[in-house]
N, C-alpha and C positions, 0 to 999 in steps of 0.2 A: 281362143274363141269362147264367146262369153254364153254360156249355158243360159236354156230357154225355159223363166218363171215356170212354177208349176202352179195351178189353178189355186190351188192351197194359199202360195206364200205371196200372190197377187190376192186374196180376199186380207190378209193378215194385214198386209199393208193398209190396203184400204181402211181394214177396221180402225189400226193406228192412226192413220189421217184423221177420220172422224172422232176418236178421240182425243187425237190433238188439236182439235179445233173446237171440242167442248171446253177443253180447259180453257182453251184462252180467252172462248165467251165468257168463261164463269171468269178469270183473273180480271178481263177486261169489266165484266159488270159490277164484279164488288170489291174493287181494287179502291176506290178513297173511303170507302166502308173500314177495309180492313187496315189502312194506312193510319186511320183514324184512331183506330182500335188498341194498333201498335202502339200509337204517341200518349192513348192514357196510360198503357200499362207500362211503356216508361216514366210519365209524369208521376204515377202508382209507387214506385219502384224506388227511383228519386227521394220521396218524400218518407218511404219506408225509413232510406238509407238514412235521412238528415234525421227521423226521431230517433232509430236508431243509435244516432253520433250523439244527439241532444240526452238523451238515458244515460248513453256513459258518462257524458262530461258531469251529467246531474249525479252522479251515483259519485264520482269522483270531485265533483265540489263536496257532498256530503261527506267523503271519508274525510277531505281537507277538513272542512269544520268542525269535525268530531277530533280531529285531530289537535287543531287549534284551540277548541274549546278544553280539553285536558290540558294542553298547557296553561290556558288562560287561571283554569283551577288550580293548578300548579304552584304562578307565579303568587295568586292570590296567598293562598297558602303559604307560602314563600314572605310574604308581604305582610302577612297576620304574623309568621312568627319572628319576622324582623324588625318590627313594633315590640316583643314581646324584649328579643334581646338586646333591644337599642337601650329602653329602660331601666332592667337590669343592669347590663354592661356600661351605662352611662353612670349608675350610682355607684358600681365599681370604680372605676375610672375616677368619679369626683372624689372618694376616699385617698384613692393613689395619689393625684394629683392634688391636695388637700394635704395630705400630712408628708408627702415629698416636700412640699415648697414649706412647711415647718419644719422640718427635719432643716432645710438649706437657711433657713432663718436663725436657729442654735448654731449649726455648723461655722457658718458666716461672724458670729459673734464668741464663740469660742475657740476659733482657728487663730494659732498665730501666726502663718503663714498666710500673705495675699499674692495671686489668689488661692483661695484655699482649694486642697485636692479636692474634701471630701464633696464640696459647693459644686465642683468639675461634672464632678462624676454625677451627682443627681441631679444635673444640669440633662446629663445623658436619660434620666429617668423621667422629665419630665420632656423631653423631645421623643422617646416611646409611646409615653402617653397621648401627646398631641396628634402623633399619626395614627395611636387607634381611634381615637376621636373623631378624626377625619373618617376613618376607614368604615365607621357605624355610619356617618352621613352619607355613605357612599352605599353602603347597603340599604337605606332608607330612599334615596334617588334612585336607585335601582329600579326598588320596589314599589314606587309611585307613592311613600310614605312619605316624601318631604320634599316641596319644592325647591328648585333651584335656585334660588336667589344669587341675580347677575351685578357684579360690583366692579370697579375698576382695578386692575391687579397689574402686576409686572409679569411674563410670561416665565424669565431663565428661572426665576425659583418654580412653577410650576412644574418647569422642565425637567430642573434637576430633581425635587421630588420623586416625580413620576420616575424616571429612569433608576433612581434609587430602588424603590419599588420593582418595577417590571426587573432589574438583573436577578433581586433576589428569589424573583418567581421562577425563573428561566433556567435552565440546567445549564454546566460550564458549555457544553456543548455547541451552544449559539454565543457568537461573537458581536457585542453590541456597538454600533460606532458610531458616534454623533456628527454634527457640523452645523451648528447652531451662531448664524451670521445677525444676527437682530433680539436679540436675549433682552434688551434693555427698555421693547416697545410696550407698548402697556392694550390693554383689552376689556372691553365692557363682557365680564362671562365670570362664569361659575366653575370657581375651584376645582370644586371634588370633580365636576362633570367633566372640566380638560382631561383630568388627571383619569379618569374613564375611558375617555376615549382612547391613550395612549395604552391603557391597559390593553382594556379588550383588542386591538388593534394586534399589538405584542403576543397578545394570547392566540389570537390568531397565527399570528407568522409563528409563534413556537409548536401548533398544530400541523402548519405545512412543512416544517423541519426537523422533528421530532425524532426520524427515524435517521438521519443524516447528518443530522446537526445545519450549518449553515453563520450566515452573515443578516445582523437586522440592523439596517439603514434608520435613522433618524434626522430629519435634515430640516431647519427653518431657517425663511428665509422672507424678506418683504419685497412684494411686488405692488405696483400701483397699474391698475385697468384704469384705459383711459375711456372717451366716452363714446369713441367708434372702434374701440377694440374688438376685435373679431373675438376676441377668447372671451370678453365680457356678455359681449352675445349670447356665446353658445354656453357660458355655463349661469347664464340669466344672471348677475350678478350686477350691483349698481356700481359705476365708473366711482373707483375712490384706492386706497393703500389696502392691501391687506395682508394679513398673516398667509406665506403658502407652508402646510405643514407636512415633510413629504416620510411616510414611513413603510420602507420595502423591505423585502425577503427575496431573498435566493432559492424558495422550496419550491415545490414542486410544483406549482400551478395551478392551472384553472381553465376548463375549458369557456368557448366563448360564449356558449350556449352557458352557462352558470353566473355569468357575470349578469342579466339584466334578474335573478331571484336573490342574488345575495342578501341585498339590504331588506327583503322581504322576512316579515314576523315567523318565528319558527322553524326558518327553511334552513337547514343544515347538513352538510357534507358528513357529518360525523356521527357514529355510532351512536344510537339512546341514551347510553351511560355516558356521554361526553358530552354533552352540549344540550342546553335546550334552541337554539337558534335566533336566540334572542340578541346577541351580544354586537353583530353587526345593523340590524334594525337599531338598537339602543345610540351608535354612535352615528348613524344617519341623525335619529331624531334630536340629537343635541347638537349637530352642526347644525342641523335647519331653524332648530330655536335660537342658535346664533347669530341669524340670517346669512350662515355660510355656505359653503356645496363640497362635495365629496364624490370625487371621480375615484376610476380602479380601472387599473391596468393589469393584464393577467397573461400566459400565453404557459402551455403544458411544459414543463421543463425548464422555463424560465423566470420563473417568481412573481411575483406579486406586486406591486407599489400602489397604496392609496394617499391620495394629492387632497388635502384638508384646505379649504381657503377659507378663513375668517377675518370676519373686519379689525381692521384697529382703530384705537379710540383715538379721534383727532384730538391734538394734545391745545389745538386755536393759540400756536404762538407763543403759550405758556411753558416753562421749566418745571420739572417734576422734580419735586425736592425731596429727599429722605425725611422720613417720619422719624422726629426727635423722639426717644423714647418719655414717655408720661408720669410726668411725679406721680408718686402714689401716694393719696391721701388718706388718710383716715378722720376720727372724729371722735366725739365723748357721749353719743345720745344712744338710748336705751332700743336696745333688737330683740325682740321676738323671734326665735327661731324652732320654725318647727319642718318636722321631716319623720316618718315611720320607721325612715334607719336609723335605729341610735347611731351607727356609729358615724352615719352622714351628718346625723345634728350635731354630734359632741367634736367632729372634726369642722363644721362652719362655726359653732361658737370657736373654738380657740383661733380659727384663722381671723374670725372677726376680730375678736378678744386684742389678738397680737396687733391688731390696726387703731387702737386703743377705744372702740367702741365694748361698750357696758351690755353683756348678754346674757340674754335666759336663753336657754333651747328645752324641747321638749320631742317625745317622738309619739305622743297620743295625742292629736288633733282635739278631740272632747274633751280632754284633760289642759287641753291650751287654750282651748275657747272658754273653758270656765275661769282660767288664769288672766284670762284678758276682760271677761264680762267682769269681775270681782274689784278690778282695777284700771279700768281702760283709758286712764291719762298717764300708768307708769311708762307706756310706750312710746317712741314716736317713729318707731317701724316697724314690720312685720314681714319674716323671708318665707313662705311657704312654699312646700311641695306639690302638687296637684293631683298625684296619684295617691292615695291614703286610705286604709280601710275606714269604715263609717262614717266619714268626713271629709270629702276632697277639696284642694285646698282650691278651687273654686266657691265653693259654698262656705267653706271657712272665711274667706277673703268678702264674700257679701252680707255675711251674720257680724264680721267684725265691723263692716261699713254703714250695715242699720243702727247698732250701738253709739258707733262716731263714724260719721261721715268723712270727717278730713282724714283718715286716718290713711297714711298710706301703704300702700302692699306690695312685695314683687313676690311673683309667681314663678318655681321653678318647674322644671319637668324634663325627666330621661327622654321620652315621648309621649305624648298622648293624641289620642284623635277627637278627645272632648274638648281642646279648647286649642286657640293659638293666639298670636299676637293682635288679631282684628278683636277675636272674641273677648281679649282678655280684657283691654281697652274699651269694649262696649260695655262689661261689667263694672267700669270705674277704677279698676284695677292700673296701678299706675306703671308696671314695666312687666315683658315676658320675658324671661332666659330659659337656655336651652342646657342643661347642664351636659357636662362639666365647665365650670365656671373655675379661670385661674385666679387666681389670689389678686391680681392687678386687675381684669374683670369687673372681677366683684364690689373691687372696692370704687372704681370708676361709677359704678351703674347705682350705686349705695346713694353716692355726693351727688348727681345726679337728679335723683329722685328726691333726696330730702331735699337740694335747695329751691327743685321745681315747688315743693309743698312749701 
């Protein structure tokens, strides 16, 4: 039986009531008041979050570009001093290769034996030389010091260089394997740069298998996209033959999330001391100057493959014939040679000398230019160096041409960033070489120029 309120807990009640029926006047009268209120201090809130996000990503593009710009000084630096020992190492080299090919000149003439050993063997000395020579143009490309100049070439020599090259870099541990079905096609592109590409690529797969060792795939092969191919679509590329160049690893991988930063400037997997990040951006940007493409397949534990497509050169019906090798001519007219190295001058005069042209050399440029002002019809050429204290043999080369104007000049140089072959040529300057120049070279570029004069 249900107990009878007591006067108390009937007012309580009541009180309740009437205050439950203020609040709901008050929710009811400023309820789109306060609804309103709500939705700015979300809208508030919202926009806090998004500057918020926008600070980090800006504080975090800044570290990027702080970061990027230390490399950029870097590479520059890098770049300054690979200028410094191109020039150098390039006048070393022309000495080498200079009194090697005298040396095989004696040797050739004094062997009784054909063919001779000793002619063998610094055969072997002067194919050292050639690869360092390449190997300086490669650090000059590298380092934005020297354009690539794109020519017609045959691919298997490029090939087998390269792999020559990359085993020697490579520890026994990685196993190298070819399958090279189209060796024979030819390609509008720049040497050293193929031979780049295959490196750093290699350098790469020996970073994901370093610890393990492994297997690195090398594979070309000629495909033709046709001009509704779905594959020519999707890797933008124009319907014609191209080179697919395929080079995989068995290391460790890559997650998927890393594959769309690879080819990005600086971005690298690899400790500070190892890498500046440069090496995969570098071969992106010379398939793209090839008008090629470059995909990458990747998956954690299962290795790597990147697919190179570059164009080949339509040959239009034509036969490619082997390059007879070139008489080597020489001549009887009077050379001026000068160079700051003695020992670069007194090794171009004798290689001249031996091609039966008649030579003075000198290694003081003001001391040649008085040799030449005192007598300036004994001449009828002049080989100058273009880096040279007091004198460069640009300015040498336009003091000898106010004197006599016909007079003609070839201009050498390890490197330089003062002049090149546009500029040398607007000076009146009749040839630029790039030393080391071999003895066949030289004497091609000599006959040349004098019968152009």
């Amino acid at each position: 039986m249900k107990k009878p309120s007591e006067p108390g807990d009937a007012r309580e009640e009541l009180r309740q009531s009437i205050i439950g029926l203020g609040e709901r006047s008050i929710r009811k009268s400023y309820y789109p008041e306060l609804q309103q209120r709500i939705a700015e201090l979300e809208q508030r809130n919202r926009e806090l979050q998004q500057e918020i996000a926008e600070r980090i990503a800006a504080q975090n593009s800044a570290r990027k570009l702080s970061r990027q710009l230390q490399q950029s000084q870097k590479m520059e630096a890098i770049g300054t001093l690979a200028g410094g020992i191109a020039h150098d190492f390039n006048n070393i080299l022309t000495v080498i290769i200079g009194y090697t090919e005298l040396a095989k000149l004696h040797s050739d003439s004094l062997c009784k034996h054909s063919p001779c050993p000793a002619g063998k063997e610094l055969d072997q000395v002067l194919r050292a030389a050639d690869r360092a020579k390449e190997l300086v143009r490669q650090i000059l490309t590298f380092s934005r010091r020297q354009d690539g100049e794109k020519v017609p070439l045959k691919l298997l020599p490029i090939l087998q260089e390269s792999l020559e090259l990359l085993r020697a870099s490579l520890p026994q541990s990685i196993e190298i394997k070819t399958k090279i079905t189209c060796g024979n096609i030819r390609l509008l592109a720049n040497a050293v740069q193929l031979q780049q590409i295959l490196m750093n690529l290699g350098t790469n797969a020996h970073h994901a298998m370093r610890e393990t060792g492994g297997i690195l795939a090398v594979e070309a092969e000629c495909i033709e996209l046709e001009e509704f191919d779905e594959k020519s679509k999707h890797l933008l590329l124009a319907p014609g033959r191209y080179l697919l160049l395929k080079v995989c690893d068995n290391g460790c991988g890559m997650e998927r999330a890393l594959l769309d930063k690879i080819f990005d400037p600086y971005f690298t997997t690899k400790p500070p001391d190892q890498g500046t990040g440069m090496g995969l951006a570098v071969v992106h940007g010379i398939v793209k100057s090839h008008g090629g493409h470059i995909s990458v397949y990747s998956e954690p534990g299962k290795g790597t493959s990147f697919l190179i497509y570059l164009p080949m050169l339509e040959e239009k019906g034509e036969t490619v014939s082997e390059e007879l090798p070139e008489e080597l001519r020489g001549g009887d007219e009077r050379i001026l040679v000068v160079d700051d190295e003695p020992q670069v001058a007194e090794m171009q005069a004798r290689l001249l000398a031996s091609l039966g042209y008649r030579v003075i050399h000198d290694s003081q440029p003001l001391h040649a230019m008085e040799r030449f002002r005192d007598a300036p019809q004994d001449f009828d050429l002049i080989i100058t160096d273009m880096t040279m204290p007091k004198m460069n043999g640009a300015n040498l080369a336009q003091e000898v041409m106010r004197i006599r104007p016909d007079m003609p000049v070839i201009l050498c140089t390890g490197f330089s960033e003062l002049v090149n072959e546009d500029k040398a040529r607007s000076l009146g300057i009749k040839a630029f070489a790039m030393k080391p120049l071999a003895r066949k070279s030289i004497a091609a570029l000599i006959r040349r120029v004098l019968e152009e004069g």
